[in-house]
C-alpha positions as CSV (number, residue, x, y, z in Angstrom):
1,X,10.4,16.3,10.5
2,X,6.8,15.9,8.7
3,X,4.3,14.7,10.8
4,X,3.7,10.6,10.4
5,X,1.8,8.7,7.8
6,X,-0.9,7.1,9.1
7,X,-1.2,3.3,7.8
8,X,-3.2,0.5,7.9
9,X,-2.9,-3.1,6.6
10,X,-5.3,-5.8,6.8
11,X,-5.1,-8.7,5.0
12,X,-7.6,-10.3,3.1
13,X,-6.6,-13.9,2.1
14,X,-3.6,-13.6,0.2
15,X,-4.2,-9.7,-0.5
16,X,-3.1,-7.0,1.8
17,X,-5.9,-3.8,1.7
18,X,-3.2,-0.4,3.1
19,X,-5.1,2.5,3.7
20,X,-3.0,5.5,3.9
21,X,-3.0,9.4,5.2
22,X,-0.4,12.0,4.4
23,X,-0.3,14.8,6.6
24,X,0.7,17.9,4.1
25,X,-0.5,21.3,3.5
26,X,-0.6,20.6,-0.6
27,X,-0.3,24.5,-1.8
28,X,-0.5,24.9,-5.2
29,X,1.4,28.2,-5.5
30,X,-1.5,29.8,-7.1
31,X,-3.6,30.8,-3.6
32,X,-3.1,34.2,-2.0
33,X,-3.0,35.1,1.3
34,X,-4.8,37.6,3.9
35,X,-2.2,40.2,2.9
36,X,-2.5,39.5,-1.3
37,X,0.6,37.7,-1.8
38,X,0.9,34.9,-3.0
39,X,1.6,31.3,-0.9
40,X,4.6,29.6,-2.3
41,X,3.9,25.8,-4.4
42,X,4.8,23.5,-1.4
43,X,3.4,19.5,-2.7
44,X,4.5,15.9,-2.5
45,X,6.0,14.9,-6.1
46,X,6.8,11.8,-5.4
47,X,4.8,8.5,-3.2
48,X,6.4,4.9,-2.8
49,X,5.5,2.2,-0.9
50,X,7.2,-1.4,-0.7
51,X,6.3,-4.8,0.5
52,X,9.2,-6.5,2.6
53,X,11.1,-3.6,1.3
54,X,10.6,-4.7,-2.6
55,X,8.8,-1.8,-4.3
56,X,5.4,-2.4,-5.2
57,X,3.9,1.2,-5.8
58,X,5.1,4.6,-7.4
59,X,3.3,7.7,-8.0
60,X,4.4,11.0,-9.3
61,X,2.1,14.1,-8.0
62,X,1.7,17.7,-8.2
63,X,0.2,20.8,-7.2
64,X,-3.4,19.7,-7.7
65,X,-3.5,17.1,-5.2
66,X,-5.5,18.0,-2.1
67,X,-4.4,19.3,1.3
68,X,-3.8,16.1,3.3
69,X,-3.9,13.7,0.8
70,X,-5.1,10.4,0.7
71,X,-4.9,6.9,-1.0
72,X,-5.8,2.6,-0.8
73,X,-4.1,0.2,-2.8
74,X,-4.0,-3.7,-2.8
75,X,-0.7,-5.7,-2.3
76,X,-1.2,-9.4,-3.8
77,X,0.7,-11.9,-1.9
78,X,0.9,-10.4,1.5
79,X,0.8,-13.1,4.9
80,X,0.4,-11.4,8.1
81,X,3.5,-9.8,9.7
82,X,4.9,-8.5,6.8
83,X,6.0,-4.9,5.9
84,X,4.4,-2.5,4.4
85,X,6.5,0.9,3.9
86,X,5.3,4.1,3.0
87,X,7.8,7.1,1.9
88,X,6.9,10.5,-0.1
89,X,9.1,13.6,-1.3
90,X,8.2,16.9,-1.8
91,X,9.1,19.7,-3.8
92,X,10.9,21.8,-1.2
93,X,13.3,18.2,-0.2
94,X,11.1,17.6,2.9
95,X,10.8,13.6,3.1
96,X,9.0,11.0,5.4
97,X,9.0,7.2,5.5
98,X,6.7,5.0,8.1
99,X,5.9,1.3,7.9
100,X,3.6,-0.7,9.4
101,X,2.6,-4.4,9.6
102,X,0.0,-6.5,7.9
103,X,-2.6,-7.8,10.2
């Protein structure tokens, strides 16, 4: 399994700011290696998150997305204790899901 997503919620009056890191080496496909060959495409294509399990967030990305990728976004009608759930897919099938709580 992929390492975790690391997350954090903190809620701002009636707005929830989630911080998020993705563990993931991001290889484009196009980068060789000591020996010359090339290092097979290996990227997220797909990033959801949900709020209390509705979805709020969906992004479709590809190979030129950077090694460990990062990314902030605002949920609107967040109260502390609620769930915030992040997922992503990548190209080879690989998946991972974490959640954490709004503070």
């Amino acid at each position: 399994m992929a390492n975790p997503i690391r997350l954090r919620a903190q809620l701002d009056g009636d707005k929830a700011s989630v911080r998020v890191l993705i563990t993931h080496p991001m290889e484009s496909g196009q980068r060789k290696d000591d020996a010359g060959q090339l290092v097979a495409a290996w990227y997220i294509q797909e990033v959801t998150a949900s709020h209390n399990g509705k979805q709020v967030l969906r992004l479709g990305w590809g190979p030129s997305v950077s090694k460990n990728p990062s990314l902030q976004f605002v949920v609107k009608g967040a109260q502390a204790g609620d769930t915030i759930a992040v997922s992503w897919r990548d190209n080879r099938g690989d998946t991972r899901s974490d959640e954490t709580t709004v503070s």
